[in-house]
C-alpha positions in Angstrom: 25.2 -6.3 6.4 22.6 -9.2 6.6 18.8 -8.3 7.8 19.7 -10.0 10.4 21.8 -7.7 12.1 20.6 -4.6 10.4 17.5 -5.6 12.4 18.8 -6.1 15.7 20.8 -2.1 14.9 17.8 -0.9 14.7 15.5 -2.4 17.6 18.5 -2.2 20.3 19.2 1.1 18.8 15.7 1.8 19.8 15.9 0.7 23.0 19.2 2.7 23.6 17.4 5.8 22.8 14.3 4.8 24.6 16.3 4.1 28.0 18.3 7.7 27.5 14.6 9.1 27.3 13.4 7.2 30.3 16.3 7.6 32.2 16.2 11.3 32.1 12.7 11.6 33.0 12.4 9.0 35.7 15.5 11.4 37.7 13.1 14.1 37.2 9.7 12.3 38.0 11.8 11.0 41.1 12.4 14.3 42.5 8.4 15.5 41.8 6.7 12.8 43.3 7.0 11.2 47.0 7.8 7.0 47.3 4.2 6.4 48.8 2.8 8.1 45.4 4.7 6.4 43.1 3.4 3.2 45.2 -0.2 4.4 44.0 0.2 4.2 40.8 2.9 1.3 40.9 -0.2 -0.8 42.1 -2.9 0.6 39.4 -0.2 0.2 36.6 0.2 -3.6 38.0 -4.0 -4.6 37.3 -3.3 -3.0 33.7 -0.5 -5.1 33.0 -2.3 -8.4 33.8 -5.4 -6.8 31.9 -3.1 -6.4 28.5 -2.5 -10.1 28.3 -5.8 -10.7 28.0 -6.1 -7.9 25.6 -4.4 -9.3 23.1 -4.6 -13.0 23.8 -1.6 -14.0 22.2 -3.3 -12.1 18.9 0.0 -10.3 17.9 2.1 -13.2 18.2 0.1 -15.2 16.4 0.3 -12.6 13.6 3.9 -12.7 13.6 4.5 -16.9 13.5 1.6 -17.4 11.4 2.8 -19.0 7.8 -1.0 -18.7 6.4 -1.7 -15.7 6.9 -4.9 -14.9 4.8 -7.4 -11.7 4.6 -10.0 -13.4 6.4 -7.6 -14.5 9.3 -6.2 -10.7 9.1 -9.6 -9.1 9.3 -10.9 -11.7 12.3 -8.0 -11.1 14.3 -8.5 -7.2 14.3 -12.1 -8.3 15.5 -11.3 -10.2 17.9 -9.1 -7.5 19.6 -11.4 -4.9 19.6 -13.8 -7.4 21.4 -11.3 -8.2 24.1 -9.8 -4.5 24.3 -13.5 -3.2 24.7 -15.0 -5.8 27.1 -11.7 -5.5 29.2 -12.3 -1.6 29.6 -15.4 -1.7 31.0 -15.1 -4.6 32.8 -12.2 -2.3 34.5 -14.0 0.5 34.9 -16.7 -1.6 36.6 -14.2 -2.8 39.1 -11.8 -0.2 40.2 -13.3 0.3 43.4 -12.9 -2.5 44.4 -9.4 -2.1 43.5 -9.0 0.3 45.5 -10.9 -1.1 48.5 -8.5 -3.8 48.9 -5.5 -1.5 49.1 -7.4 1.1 50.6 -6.1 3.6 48.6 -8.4 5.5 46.4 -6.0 7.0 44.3 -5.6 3.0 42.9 -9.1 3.6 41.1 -7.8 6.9 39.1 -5.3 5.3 38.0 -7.0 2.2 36.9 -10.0 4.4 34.9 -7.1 7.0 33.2 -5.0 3.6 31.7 -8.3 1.8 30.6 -9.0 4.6 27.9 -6.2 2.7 26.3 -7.9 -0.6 25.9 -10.3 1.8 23.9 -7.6 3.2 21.6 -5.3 -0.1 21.2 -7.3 -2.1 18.8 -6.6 0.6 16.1 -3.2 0.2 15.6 -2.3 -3.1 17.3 -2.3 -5.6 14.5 -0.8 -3.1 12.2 2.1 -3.2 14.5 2.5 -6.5 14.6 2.7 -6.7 10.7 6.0 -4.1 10.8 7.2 -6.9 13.2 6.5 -9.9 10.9 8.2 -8.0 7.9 11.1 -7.3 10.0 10.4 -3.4 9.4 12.2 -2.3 12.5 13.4 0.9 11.3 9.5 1.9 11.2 9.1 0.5 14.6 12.2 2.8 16.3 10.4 6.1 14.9 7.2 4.7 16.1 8.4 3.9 19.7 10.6 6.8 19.9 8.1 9.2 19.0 5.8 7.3 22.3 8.4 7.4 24.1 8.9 11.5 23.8 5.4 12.0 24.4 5.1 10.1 27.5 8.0 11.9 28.9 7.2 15.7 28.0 3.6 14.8 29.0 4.0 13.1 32.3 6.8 15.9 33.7 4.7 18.7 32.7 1.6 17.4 34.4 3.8 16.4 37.2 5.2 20.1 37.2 1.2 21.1 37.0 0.7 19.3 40.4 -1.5 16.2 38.9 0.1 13.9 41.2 0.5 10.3 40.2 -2.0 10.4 38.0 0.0 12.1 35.7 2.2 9.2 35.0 -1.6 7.2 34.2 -2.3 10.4 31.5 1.1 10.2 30.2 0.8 6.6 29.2 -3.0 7.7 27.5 -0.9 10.5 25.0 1.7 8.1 24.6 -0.6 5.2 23.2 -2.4 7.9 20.8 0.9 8.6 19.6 1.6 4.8 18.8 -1.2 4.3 17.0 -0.8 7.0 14.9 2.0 6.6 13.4 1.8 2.5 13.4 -1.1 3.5 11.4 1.2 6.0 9.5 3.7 3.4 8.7 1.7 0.4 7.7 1.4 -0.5 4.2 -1.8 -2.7 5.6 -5.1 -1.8 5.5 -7.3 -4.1 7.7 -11.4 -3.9 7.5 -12.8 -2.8 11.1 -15.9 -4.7 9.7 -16.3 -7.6 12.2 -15.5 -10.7 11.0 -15.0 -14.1 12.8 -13.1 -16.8 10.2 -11.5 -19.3 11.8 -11.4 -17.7 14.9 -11.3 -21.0 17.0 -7.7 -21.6 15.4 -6.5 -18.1 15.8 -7.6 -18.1 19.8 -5.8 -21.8 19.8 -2.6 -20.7 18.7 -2.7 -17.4 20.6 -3.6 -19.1 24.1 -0.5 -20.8 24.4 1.1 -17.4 23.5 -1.3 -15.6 25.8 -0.8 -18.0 28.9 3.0 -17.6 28.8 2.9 -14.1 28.8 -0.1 -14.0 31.4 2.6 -16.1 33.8 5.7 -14.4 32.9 4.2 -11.0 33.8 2.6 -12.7 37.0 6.2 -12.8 37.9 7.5 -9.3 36.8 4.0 -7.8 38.5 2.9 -10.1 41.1 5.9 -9.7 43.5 4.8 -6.0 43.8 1.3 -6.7 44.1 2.2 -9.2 47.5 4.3 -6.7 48.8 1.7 -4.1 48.1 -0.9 -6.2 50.4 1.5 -7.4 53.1 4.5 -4.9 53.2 2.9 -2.0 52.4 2.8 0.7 49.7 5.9 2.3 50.3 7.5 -0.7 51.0 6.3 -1.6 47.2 7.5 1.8 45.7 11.5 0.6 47.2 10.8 -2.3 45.2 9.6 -1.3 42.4 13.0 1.2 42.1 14.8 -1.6 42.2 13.1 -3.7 39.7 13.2 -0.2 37.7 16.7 0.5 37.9 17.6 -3.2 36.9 15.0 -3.5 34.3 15.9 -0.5 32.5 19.0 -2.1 32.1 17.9 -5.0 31.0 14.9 -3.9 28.6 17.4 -1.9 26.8 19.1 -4.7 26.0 16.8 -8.1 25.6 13.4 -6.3 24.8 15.7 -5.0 21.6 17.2 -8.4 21.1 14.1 -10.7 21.9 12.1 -9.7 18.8 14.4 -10.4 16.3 15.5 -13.6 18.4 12.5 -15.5 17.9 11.5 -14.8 14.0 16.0 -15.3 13.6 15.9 -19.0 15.0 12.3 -19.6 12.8 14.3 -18.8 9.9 17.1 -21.1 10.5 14.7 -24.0 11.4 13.0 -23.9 8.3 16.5 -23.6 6.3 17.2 -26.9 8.7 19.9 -25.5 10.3 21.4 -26.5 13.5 19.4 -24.7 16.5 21.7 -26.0 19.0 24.7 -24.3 17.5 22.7 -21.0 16.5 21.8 -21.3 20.3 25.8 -21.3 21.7 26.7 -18.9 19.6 23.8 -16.4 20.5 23.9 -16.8 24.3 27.9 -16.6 23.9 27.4 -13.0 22.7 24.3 -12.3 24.7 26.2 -13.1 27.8 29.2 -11.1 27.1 27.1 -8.1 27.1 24.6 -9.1 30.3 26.8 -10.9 32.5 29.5 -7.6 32.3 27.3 -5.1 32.7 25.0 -6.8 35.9 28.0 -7.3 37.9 29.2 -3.7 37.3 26.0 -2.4 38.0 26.0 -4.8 41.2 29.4 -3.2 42.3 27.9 0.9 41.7 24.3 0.2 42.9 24.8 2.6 45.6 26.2 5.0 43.6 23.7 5.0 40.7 20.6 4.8 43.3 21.7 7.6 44.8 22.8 10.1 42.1 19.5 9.2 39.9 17.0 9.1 42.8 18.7 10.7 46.1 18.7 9.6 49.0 15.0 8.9 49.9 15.3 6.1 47.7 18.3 4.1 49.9 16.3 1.2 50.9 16.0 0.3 46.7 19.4 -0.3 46.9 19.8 -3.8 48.2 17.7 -5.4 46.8 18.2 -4.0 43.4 21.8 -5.4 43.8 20.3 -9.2 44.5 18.1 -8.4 41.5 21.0 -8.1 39.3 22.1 -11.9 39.9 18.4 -12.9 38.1 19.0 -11.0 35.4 21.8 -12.8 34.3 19.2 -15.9 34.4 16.3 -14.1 32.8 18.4 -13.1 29.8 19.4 -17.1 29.6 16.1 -18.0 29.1 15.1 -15.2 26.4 17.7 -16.5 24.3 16.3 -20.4 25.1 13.3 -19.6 25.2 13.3 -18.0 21.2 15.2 -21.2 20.2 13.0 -23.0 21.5 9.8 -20.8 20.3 11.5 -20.6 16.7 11.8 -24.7 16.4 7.7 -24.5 16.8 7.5 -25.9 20.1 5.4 -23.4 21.6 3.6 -26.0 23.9 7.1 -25.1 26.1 6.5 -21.4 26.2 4.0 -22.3 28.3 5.5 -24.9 30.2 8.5 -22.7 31.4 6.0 -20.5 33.1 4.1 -23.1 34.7 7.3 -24.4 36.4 9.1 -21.1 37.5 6.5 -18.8 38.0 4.1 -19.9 40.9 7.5 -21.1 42.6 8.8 -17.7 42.5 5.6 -16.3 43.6 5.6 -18.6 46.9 8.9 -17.7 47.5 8.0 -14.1 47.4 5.5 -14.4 49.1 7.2 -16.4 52.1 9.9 -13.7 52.2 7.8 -11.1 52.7 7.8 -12.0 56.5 11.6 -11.3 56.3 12.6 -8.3 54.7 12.6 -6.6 51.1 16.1 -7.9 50.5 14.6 -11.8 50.8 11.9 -10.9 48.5 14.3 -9.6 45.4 16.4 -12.8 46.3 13.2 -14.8 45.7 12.6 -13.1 42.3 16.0 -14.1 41.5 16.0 -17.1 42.5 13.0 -18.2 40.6 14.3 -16.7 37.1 17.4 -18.8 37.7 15.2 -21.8 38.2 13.5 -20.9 35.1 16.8 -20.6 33.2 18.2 -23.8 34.1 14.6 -25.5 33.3 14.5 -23.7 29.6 18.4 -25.1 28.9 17.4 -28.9 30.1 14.4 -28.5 27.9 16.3 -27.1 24.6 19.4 -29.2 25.3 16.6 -32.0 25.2 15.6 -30.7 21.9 18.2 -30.1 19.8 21.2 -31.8 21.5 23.9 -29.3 22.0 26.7 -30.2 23.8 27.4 -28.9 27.6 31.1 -28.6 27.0 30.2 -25.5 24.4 27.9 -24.3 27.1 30.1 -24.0 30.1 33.0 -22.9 27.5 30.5 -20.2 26.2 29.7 -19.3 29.8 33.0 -19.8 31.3 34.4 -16.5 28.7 31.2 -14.6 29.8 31.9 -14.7 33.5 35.9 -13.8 32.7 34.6 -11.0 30.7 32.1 -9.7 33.9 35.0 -10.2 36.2 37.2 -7.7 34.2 34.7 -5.2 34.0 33.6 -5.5 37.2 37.2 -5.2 38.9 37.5 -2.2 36.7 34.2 -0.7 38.2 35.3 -2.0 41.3 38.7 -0.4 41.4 37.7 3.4 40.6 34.5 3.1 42.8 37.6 2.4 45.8 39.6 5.0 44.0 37.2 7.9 44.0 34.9 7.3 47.1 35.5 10.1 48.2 34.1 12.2 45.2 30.4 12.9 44.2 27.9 10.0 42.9 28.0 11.5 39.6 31.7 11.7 38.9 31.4 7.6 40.5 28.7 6.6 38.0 30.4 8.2 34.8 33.6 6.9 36.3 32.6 3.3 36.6 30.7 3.4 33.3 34.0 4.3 31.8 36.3 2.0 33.8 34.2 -1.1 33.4 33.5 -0.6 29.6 37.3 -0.5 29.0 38.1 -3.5 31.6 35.0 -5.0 29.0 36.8 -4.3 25.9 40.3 -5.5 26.9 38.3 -9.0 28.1 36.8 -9.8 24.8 39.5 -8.8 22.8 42.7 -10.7 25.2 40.0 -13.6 25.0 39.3 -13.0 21.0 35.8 -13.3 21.8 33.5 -13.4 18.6 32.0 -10.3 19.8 35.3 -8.4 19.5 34.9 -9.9 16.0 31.4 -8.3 15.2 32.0 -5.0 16.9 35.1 -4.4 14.3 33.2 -5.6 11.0 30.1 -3.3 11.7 32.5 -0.5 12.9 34.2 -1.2 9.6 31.0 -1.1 7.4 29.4 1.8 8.6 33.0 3.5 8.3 33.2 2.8 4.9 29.3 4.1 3.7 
């Protein structure tokens, strides 16, 4: 089996187990906390996401593209995150009440102090993590993330159980970073100076701020939707959608966040053996799709069912809008894919471009549909990761030339392969409606995965092709 694929087992293995860990927790954490305090902390988590990106200023990325990678870049690299990390900490901790004078809500500045201590911690194992990355050492990276993942989950239902509140969620994520950088530090073969050191650092912040802006956009979109809603809408009102955007983005995470690492070091490779991008492109989105697009429209058909079962009933106003959420998935995972290519043929001047287009649309939109309802907001959100989608094809279509008639075929055999899985779904949902949310959920899981399976093999998708040969190989070990 090539690297290749070995390495996209093991990170969307990772993510598999990751999401079963998660999953479990969050029906738990659901039933010990109300909507209004999962709002709370919703909103302090939000100021630390935006706060990350300029933690690491595009630092690990840079790491990870980097073809002259020397010592002295290493070492000031390392310094110039523990700079950022630091300053950013206090600068937080100087701030929170503010924070939490704007929302009026206290418990906003607890949460903001608690996550901070991570700024403190990060620095130590950051750049070691993004070596594992660079050497493709995913099978390091699933016990690292793993191992966070189980500590964040024991810690923040036991503290939940101990009546901590919301802020348990904030000194969950605390243990949880420890535990990263622990055994990143475990792992890596690399031993970086903590002496500071500033080399070239005017080329390293250069590269990274292209990196850094992208990311600072792109998660002004994932977090800034909540934030609006936060300020006009309400905090419970921001808890409903940030269910949504939970249950959805499980899904999704599990999938591209395992995919989109390997992605972009995959298409770097193939540009610099001076392959064709455009065709590496078609046939990656053509089996991307024919996961997404399939399991979106199921999960569109048994929203109700799954919202209900994981999260009862308190959480019914989620449910709507995490449908219309669904449909910008499809578009996000589109422009992952593109968005690599694109990334991997060196044009990182787009990364940032893609942003600037879709994101402060999306954020308008939002921010106009908040006098309507919640359901107009998701349909903003998905609206503007569609626009971003077709905006990141035009542009790589642009750059490499491939042709549209592969596109819409590749596209055309993803949306037969959601429509037989969703039917499936569809089908038993009308069957058993009449038995409980659980037997539904299992039951549509089932149904749609075999109306999924029967698509891509009456197609003889290429998919069908790869699932068979790595059956076959591990079979045969």
């Amino acid at each position: 089996m090539s690297s290749f694929k070995k390495s996209i087992l093991f990170s969307v293995g990772e993510k598999y187990i990751i999401f079963a860990i998660q999953f479990c927790t969050s029906i738990i954490i659901a039933r010990l906390l109300t909507p209004a305090e999962f709002g709370i902390f919703s909103i302090g988590s939000i100021f630390l996401s935006f706060s990350h990106i300029f933690r690491d200023i595009g630092i690990s990325n840079y790491v990870i593209q980097e073809r002259n990678l020397s010592k002295d870049r290493l070492q000031t690299a390392q310094s110039l995150l523990f700079a950022t990390s630091w300053s950013l900490a206090i600068i937080l901790w100087s701030v929170n009440g503010y924070a939490a004078s704007y929302y009026s809500e206290p418990g906003v500045s607890k949460v903001i102090i608690v996550l901070s201590l991570n700024f403190l911690i990060l620095p130590f194992g950051a750049l070691s993590s993004a070596l594992l990355r660079r050497e493709m050492r995913f099978d390091c990276l699933l016990k690292i993330n793993i191992s966070a993942a189980i500590v964040h989950a024991l810690a923040s239902v036991s503290l939940c159980l101990l009546d901590f509140g919301f802020v348990s969620l904030a000194w969950a994520g605390v243990f949880s970073t420890i535990t990263t950088v622990l055994t990143t530090i475990y792992f890596s073969d690399s031993k970086i100076s903590l002496r500071p050191h500033f080399v070239d650092w005017l080329h390293i912040l250069k590269t990274g701020g292209r990196f850094s802006g992208a990311s600072l956009l792109w998660e002004s979109g994932i977090s800034g939707p909540e934030l609006i809603v936060g300020k006009t809408m309400g905090l419970e009102s921001t808890a409903f959608l940030g269910r949504a955007q939970g249950v959805v983005g499980l899904i999704y995470r599990t999938i591209m966040e395992g995919l989109a690492p390997v992605l972009m070091p995959h298409f770097a490779q193939s540009h610099r053996e001076q392959q064709d991008i455009g065709k590496k492109f078609i046939k990656t989105i053509n089996n991307v799709s024919a996961l997404t697009f399939p399991i979106f429209s199921s999960l569109f058909v048994a929203m109700d069912s799954v919202v209900m079962f994981l999260y009862g009933n308190q959480w019914l106003a989620s449910i709507q809008p995490a449908r219309i959420l669904c449909m910008g998935m499809l578009g996000l995972s589109i422009a992952v894919v593109g968005g690599s290519a694109v990334a991997g043929l060196g044009e990182t001047k787009y990364s940032l471009r893609f942003q600037l287009f879709g994101q402060p649309a999306k954020l308008l939109l939002v921010l106009i549909a908040c006098f309507y309802s919640l359901s107009h907001v998701a349909l903003a959100m998905a609206f503007g990761d569609l626009l971003i989608a077709a905006y990141v094809i035009r542009t790589l279509r642009k750059l490499t030339g491939f042709s549209w008639k592969e596109l819409a075929i590749s596209m055309s055999s993803s949306a037969y392969i959601a429509t037989c899985a969703g039917v499936a779904c569809f089908l038993f949902k009308t069957i058993a409606s009449e038995s409980g949310n659980f037997i539904i959920v299992i039951g549509c899981m089932i149904s749609s995965t075999l109306g999924w399976i029967l698509a891509i093999y009456s197609s003889k998708h290429p998919l069908y092709t790869e699932i068979t040969t790595i059956a076959s190989s591990i079979k045969n070990r």
